[in-house]
Every structure is written in structure tokens, then in C-alpha cells.
N, C-alpha and C positions, 0 to 999 in steps of 0.2 A: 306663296312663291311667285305664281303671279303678277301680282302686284308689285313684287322685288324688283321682278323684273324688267318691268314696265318703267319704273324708277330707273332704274339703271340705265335703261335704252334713255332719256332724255335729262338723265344725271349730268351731262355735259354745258346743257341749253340753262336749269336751273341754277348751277354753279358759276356758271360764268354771269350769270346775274346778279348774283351772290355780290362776289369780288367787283364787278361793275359799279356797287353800290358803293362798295369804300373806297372805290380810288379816289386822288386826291384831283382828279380834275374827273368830276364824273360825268358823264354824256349818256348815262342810260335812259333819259327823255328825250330820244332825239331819231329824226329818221334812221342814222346807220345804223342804230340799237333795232330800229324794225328791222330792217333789210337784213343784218346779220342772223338777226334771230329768227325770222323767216327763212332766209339762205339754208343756216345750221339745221331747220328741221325739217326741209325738204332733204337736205343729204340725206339726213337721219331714216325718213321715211323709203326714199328711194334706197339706201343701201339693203336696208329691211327687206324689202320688199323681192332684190334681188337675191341676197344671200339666202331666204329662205328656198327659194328656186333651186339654187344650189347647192345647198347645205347637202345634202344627202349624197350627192357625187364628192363636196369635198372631204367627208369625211371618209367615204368609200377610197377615193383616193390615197386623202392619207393611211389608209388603216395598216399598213404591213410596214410603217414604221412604229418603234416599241422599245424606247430605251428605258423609263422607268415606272411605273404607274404611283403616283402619290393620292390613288382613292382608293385602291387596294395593297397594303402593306400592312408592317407591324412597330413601323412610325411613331411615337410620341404626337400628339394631336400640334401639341405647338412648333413641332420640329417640321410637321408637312404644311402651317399653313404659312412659315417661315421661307420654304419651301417653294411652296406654289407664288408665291409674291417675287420671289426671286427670280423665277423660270419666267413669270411674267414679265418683270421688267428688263430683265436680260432682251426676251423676245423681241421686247417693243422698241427695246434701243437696236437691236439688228436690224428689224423692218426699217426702221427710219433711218440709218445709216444706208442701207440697200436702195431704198426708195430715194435718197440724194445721187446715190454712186448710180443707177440708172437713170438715161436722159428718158425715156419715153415716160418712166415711172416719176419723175421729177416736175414735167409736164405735166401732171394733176395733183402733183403737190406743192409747186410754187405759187399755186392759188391760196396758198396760207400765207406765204411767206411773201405776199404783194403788196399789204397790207403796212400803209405808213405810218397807219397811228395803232403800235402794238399795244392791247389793254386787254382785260380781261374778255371783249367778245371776240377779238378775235381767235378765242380758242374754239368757237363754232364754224370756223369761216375753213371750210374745207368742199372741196368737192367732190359729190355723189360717187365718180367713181374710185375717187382717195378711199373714200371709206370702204367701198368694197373690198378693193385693192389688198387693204389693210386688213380685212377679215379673212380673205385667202391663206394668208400668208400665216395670219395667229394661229385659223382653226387646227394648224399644222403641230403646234405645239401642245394646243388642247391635247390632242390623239396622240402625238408620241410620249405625254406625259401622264395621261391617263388625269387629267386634272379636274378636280373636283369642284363641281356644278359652282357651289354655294361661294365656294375661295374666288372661284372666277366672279363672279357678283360682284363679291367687297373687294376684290382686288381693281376689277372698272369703278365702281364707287367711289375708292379712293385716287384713283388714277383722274376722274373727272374734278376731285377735289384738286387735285394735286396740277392739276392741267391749269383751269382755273386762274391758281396762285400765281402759277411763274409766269404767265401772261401779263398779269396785273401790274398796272402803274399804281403802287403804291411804297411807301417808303418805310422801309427796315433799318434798323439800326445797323452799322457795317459790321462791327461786332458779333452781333447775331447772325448775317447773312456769310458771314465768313467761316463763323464755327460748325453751323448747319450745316454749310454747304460740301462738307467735308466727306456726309453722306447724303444727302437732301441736292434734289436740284433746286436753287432757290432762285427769284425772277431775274437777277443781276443777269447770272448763269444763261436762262436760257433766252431773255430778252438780247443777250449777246448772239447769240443762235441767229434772232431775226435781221441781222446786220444788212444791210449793202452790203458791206467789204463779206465777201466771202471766205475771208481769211478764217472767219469767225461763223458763217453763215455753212461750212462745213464743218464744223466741231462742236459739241457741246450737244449731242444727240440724245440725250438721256431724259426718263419720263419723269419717274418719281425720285428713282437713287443717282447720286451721279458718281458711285462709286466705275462705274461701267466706262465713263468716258476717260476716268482716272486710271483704269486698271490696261485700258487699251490704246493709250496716248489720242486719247481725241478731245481730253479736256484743253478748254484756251481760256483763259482767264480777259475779262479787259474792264481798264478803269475807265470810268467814264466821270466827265467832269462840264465845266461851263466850257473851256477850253478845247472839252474833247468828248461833245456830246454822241448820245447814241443814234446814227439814222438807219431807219429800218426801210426794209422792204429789197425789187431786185430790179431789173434794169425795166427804166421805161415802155421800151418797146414791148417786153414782157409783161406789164400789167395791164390787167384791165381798162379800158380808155375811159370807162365811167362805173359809177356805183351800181351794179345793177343787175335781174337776175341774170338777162342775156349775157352781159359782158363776164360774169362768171363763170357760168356753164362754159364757154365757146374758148376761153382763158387759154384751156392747154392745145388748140389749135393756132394760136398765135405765133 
């Protein structure tokens, strides 16, 4: 378990190497594959490091919330780990819908979305106290669902897989990407997420499923073409002035 574990905590850094590998213009021999990949495991470390600090107050805090428990029931095994995946990805599209609609919380999250050239590392590119941030907020759902240890595992596992992908400058057939996307957030989808135009850069919140941005009207579709390509990132003044650990860290003071 363990070692599951362990796995999981830098399931994120792995995977995005992964898909780094297949994109069609790939850059994973390159400084900003160090510095991301660096960057992504110091978050990783540093949020670690605090959440464990905390963990015991957060979950003290949360505890006298209690809507369903899905590790103690009389559940169908596939019904709860149906279940637990759902309640997860539900969560993680609130958080990050939450985490846009506040400014102070957005200020450690627009250090993801700075990032001009969107590809598979940039799904490490987050900062230390994003992550925390982010963990606050889950472990709330952990407790009020009573969620099981193991589900929570494979459901980050695949949520790293799943991260990953739609980051990824790689090329799907539109066919595919259109039928999938129906439940699946696929890269069209959330690369549209990383827009400039905010039109787009506030919708399309969704982790694994995008049933969630569909079912809530925050899905936005957009075609992208030579005519009508995709640029990422958010205003100037707002990014980073250079590649680099300082100008990351210091990002949401700007």
C-alpha cells in the first residue's frame, strides 16, 4: 500500500512524461522539461509536506459533516467504486470552478494557466500553495463521504492519467474526440480551458468527465483552425517575467 502510494503522490510528474513523449512536436529534452519537472516536484513535495501538518485538524474539522459513507454500506462493490469516481470528479470540477470564481484563490492558480506553450508538462506546472489549497478543500469530501482509501488511489491514478492527456499536444481524429467527449474531457476540450480569451478560460472546468460542465452549463465548445488558432495563457502583466523558480513562486504576488 505503500508504495501505492508513493506512486500516486508523483503519478502526476510520471504521466506527464509519458504524453510528453508522444506529442507531435516533443520538447521533453529540453530546459523547460527540467524546470517544469523540477517546479511540479517541489509543489509536490512542499504541499506534502504541509498537508501532513495539517491533516489531522483538517480532518477534525471536517468530521461533523456526514452525508453518505461509501466504505461502510450494503452497496454492490461496482456500484460504490462508480460511486466514489463520481463524488470525485464532481468535487474536483467544484474546486476548480471555486478556485476561478475567487480572486485571491485564482492568484495561485493562474500560475498554471500562464503557460504559452500548453502540452503535456504543463500539467505539473502548479504552485505549492495550489496544491495545498486543493487538498483542503478534497479532504472535505473524503469525510463527508466516508471514501475509500484504495478508490481514492486509483481514482488520483487515473485522474493523473487523465490530466496528462488533455494537456497533451497531440492529434486525435475529430470523430473520436467528439464522440468521447460526450463523457470524457478530451484535449480539444480542456486546451480550450487554457485560452487567453476567457470566454473559454472560464468554462470547460471538468477533470476526467465532462458530463459536469454539460450538466451545469459551463461546457463551451471551440473550433480551432489555421485561421482561428488556439492561444494560451493570461495577460502579460500576469505572467511570469521569466522561466524560473523565483518568478514562479512570487507569480501570485504580482
Amino acid at each position: 500500500m505503500s508504495l501505492l502510494i508513493l506512486f500516486t503522490l508523483f503519478a502526476p510528474l510520471i504521466f506527464s512524461f509519458f504524453f510528453a513523449g508522444l506529442e507531435t512536436q516533443s520538447r521533453i529534452f529540453s530546459s523547460r522539461t527540467f524546470l517544469f519537472a523540477s517546479f511540479g516536484l517541489f509543489a509536490i513535495l512542499v504541499s506534502l509536506g504541509i498537508s501532513n501538518y495539517f491533516m489531522d485538524y483538517l480532518i477534525e474539522l471536517y468530521s461533523f459533516i456526514d452525508i453518505r459513507s461509501l466504505s461502510h454500506n450494503d452497496l454492490p462493490s461496482w456500484l460504490v467504486v462508480i460511486s466514489t469516481f463520481l463524488v470525485l470528479d464532481l468535487a474536483n470540477y467544484l474546486i476548480h470552478r471555486f478556485i476561478h470564481f475567487v480572486p485571491l484563490l485564482w492568484r495561485f492558480h493562474r500560475l498554471h494557466h500562464s503557460d504559452r506553450n500548453v502540452d503535456a508538462l504543463t500539467t505539473v506546472l502548479h504552485h505549492p500553495l495550489e496544491v495545498f489549497i486543493n487538498s483542503i478543500f478534497i479532504v472535505g469530501f473524503y469525510v463527508a463521504f466516508d471514501l475509500p482509501i484504495i478508490l481514492i488511489i486509483f481514482y488520483d491514478i487515473a485522474l493523473a492519467i487523465h490530466d496528462a492527456f488533455a494537456h497533451a499536444s497531440i492529434r486525435i481524429p475529430r470523430g473520436v474526440e467528439k464522440w468521447f467527449g460526450y463523457i470524457f474531457v478530451m484535449p480539444i476540450m480542456h486546451r480550450a480551458h487554457h485560452s487567453i480569451d476567457f470566454n473559454y478560460g472560464n468554462a470547460n472546468y471538468g477533470s476526467i468527465f465532462s458530463i459536469w460542465d454539460r450538466l451545469l452549463g459551463t461546457y463551451k465548445p471551440k473550433e480551432v483552425s489555421k485561421v482561428n488558432p488556439m492561444i494560451f495563457g493570461v495577460d502579460l502583466s500576469k505572467t511570469p517575467k521569466d522561466n524560473s523558480f523565483q518568478s514562479f513562486l512570487v507569480n501570485p504576488l504580482v
